[in-house]
FIGUFI-696602 format. One record per residue (C-alpha): residue number from 1; residue in three letters; x, y, z. Coordinates in Angstrom, 2 decimals. Layout:
FIGUFI-696602
R:NUM:ALA:X:Y:Z
...
//
This chain:
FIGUFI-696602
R:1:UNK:-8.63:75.67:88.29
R:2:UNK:-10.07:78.54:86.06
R:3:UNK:-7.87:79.11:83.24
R:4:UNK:-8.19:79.60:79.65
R:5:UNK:-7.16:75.99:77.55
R:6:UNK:-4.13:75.85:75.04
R:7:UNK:-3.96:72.44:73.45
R:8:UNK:-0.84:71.65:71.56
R:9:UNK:-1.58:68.72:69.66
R:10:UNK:1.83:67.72:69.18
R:11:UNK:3.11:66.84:72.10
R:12:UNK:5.94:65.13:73.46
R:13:UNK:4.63:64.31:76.64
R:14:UNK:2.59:61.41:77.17
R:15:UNK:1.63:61.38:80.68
R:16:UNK:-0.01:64.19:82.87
R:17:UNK:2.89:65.67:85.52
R:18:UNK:0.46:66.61:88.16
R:19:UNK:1.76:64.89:91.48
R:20:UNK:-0.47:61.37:91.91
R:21:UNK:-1.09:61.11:88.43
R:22:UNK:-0.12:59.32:85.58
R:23:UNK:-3.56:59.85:82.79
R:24:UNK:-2.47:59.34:79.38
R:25:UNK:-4.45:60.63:76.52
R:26:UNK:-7.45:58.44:76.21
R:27:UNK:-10.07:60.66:74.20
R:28:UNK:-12.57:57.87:74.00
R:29:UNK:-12.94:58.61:77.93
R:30:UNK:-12.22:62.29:77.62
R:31:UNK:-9.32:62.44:78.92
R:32:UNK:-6.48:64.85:76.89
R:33:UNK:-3.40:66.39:77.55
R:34:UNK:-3.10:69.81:78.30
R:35:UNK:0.36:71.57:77.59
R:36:UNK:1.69:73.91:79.93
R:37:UNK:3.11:77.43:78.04
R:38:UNK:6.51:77.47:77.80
R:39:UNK:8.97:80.57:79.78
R:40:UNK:9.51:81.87:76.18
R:41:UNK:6.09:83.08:75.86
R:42:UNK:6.38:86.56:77.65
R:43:UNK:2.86:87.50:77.33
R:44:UNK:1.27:88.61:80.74
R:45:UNK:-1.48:86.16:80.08
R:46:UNK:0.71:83.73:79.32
R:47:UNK:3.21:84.08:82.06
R:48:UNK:-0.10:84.84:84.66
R:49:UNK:-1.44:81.00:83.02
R:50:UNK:1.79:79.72:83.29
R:51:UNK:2.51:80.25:87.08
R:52:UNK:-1.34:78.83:87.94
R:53:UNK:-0.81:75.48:86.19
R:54:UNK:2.99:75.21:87.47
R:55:UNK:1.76:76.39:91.12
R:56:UNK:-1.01:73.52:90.88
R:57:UNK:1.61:70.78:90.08
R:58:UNK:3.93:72.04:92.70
R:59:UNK:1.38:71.11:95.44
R:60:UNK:2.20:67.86:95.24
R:61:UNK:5.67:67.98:93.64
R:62:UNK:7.54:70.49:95.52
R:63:UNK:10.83:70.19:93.29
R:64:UNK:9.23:69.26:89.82
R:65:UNK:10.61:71.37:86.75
R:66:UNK:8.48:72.21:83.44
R:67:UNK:9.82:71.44:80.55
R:68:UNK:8.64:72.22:77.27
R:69:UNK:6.74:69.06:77.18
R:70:UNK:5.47:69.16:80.78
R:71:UNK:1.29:69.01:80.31
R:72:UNK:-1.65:68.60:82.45
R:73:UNK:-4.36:66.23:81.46
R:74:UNK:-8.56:67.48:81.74
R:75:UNK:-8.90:65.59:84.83
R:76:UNK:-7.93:68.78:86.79
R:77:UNK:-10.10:70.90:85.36
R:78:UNK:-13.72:72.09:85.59
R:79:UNK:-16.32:71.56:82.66
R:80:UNK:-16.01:75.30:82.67
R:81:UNK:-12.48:75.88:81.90
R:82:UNK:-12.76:74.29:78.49
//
């Protein structure tokens, strides 16, 4: 999953909402929450970002909803994306 990183670091989120996971933040092991943009942000980038992280949670979670606090955690990304 190829995607330029936004970190919020305050989240409200504490779990990751990709389907079959539940990683909290756990820096010590690398592990850290990812927030997914937020419909406001109208930016083509953005909204092109947006649909790729949204698609990839959808896989497993056909009728999952972001929220404002929805967030991915590193696990499902490559070394490369950071």
């Amino acid at each position: 999953m190829a995607v330029l990183l936004v970190k919020n670091l305050q989240l409200k989120c504490t779990r990751c909402v990709a389907g079959g996971c539940s990683n909290t933040p756990e820096l010590e092991n690398g592990i850290a929450l990812h927030s997914i943009l937020y419909s406001s942000d109208d930016r083509p980038q953005a909204k092109k970002r947006r649909k790729k992280w949204v698609d990839f949670v959808m896989q497993k979670r056909a009728k999952w909803e972001p929220s404002k606090s929805s967030a991915i955690c590193s696990v499902h990304f490559k070394p490369e994306d950071f």
